[in-house]
C-alpha positions as CSV (number, residue, x, y, z in Angstrom):
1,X,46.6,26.4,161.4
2,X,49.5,25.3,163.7
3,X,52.1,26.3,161.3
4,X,50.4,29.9,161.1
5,X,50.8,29.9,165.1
6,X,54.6,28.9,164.9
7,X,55.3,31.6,161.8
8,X,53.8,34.2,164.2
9,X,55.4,32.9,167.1
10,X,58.6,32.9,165.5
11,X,58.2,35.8,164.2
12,X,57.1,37.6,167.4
13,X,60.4,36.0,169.4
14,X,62.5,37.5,167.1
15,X,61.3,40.8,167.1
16,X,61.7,40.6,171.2
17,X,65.1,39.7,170.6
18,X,66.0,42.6,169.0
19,X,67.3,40.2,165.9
20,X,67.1,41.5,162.2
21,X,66.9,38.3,159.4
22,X,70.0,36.8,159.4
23,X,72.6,37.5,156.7
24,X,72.7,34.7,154.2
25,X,76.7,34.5,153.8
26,X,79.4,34.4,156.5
27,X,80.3,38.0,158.4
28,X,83.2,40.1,157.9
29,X,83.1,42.1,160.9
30,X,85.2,44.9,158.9
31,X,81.9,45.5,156.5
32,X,79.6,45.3,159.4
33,X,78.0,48.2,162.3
34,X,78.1,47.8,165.6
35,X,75.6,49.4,168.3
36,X,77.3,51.6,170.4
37,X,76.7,49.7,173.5
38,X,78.8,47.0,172.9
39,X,82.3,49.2,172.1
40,X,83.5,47.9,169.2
41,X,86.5,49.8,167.5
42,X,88.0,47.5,164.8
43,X,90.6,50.0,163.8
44,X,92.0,49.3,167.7
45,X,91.8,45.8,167.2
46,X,94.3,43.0,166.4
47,X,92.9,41.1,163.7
48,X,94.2,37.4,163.4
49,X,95.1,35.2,160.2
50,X,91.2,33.6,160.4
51,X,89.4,37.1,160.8
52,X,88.9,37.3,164.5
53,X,89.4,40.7,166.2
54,X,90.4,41.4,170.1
55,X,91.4,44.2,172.1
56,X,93.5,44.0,175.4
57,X,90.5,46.7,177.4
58,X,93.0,46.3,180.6
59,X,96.1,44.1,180.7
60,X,96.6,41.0,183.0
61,X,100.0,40.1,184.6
62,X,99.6,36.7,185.3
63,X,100.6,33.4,183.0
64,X,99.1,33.6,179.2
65,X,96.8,31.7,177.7
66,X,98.1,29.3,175.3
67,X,95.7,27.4,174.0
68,X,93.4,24.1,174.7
69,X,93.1,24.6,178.0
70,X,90.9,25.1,181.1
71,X,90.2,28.8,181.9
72,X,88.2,30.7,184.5
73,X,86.5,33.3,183.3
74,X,83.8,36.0,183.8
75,X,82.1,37.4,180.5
76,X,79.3,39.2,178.3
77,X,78.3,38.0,174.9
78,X,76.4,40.3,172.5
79,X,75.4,40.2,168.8
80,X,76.0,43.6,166.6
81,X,72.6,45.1,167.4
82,X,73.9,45.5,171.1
83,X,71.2,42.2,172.2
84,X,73.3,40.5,174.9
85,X,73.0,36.7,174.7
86,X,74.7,35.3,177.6
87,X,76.5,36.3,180.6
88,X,78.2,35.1,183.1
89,X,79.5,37.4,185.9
90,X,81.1,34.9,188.3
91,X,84.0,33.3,187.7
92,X,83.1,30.3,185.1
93,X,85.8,27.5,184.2
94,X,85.6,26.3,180.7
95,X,87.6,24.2,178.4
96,X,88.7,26.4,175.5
97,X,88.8,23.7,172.8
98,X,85.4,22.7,173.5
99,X,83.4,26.0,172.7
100,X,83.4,28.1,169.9
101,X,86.8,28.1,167.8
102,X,87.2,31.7,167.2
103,X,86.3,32.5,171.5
104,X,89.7,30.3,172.0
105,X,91.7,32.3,169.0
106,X,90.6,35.0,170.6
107,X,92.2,34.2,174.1
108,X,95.4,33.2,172.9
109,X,98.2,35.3,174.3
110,X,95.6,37.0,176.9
111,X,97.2,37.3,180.7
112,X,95.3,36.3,183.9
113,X,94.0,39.6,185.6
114,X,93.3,40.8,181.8
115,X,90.4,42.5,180.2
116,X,89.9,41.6,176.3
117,X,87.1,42.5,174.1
118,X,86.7,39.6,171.3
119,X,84.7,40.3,167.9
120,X,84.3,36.4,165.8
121,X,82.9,36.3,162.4
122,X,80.4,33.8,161.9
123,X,82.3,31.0,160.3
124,X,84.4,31.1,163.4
125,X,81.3,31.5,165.6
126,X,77.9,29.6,165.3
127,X,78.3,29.4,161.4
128,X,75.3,29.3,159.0
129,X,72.9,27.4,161.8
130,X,73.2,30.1,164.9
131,X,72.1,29.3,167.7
132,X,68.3,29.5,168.4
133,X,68.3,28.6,172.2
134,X,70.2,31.4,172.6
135,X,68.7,34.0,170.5
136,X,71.6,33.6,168.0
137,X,70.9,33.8,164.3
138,X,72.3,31.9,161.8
139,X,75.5,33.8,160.6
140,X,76.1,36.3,163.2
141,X,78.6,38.1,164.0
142,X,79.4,37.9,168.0
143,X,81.2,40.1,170.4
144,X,82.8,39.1,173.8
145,X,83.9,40.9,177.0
146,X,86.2,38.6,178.7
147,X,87.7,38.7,182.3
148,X,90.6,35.9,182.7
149,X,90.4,35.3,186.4
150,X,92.7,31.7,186.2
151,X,93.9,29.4,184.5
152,X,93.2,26.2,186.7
């Protein structure tokens, strides 16, 4: 009986969050859709050696980031469907090298004062175990507006 109550409970929570079932291998953001509210545009988009995508949105003119390295930062994180996951809209100071690899690729070369938008496959994301905290399904695709504010 209690598993029946955590199938449907799953179940139900996913369908709030707006989250199809997961694909079963790794993303390629170049075979996927995007909802229209999160502005994606891959043909605009610098793609790097490992697959990730970003887009300078408005340019900075401050130092560059260079890689492992405290930032601060403002930002939006949304899956393809357009469900946004996390947010932080003050300034935030993370360690780059401690978060998700392809978020760091993705800020290489970005300027303080800068706008970037950031699309990671999965292997470079969350990988084939998500993250369920966050509404995150296994082998998702994510997409990132990032504000540089600093880099500390």
């Amino acid at each position: 009986m209690k598993k029946a109550f955590l199938v449907i409970g799953a179940a139900m929570l996913s369908a709030c969050l707006n989250v199809a079932d997961p694909p079963e291998e790794p993303t390629d953001p170049a075979t996927e859709t995007f909802a229209e509210n999160v502005g994606v545009n891959l043909a605009n988009m610098t793609k790097t050696a490992t697959g990730v995508y970003y887009q300078d949105l408005e340019m900075g003119n401050g130092l560059a980031v260079s890689g492992d390295q405290w930032v601060s930062i403002s930002y939006v994180g949304y899956l393809k469907t357009g469900y946004s996951f996390d947010r932080s809209t003050q300034p935030t100071a993370i360690r780059l090298g401690q978060g998700i690899v392809g978020f760091a690729e993705g800020m290489i070369g970005m300027k303080v004062g800068g706008t970037r938008k950031i699309v990671i496959p999965s292997q470079r994301a969350y990988g084939q175990y998500g993250f369920p905290a966050y509404g995150i399904p296994p082998n998702s695709t994510l997409i990132y507006d990032v504000h540089l504010y600093d880099l500390p």
